[in-house]
C-alpha angles and dihedrals in degrees: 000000000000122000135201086242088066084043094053091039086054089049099099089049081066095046084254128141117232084247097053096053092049088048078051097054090042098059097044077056093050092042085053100055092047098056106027096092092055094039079051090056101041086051097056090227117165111223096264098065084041084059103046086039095056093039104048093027129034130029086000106163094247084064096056097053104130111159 
């Protein structure tokens, strides 16, 4: 159940800026969306696991809470 928000609120225990985490969890969303389809692939997995997977794994909308 973690969100980004947990993630952004921990930053300054990693000698991180609040900015440079976000930059951080930008760029592992950004990283996600570039390569699911492939991961997907490689995977073998029918659109319907792709579905449930994306939805309730990974970039679910609990997890992108920031604020």
């Amino acid at each position: 159940m973690s969100q980004m928000k947990s993630c952004l609120d921990a930053a300054h225990h990693f000698q991180l800026s609040r900015e440079q985490a976000l930059a951080i969890v930008e760029k592992q969303i950004e990283t996600i969306n570039e390569n699911w389809p492939v991961v997907c692939d490689t995977a073998e997995l029918n659109t319907v696991d792709r579905n449930m997977l994306w939805g309730r794994q990974f970039l679910n909308p609990y997890a992108l809470v920031t604020e």
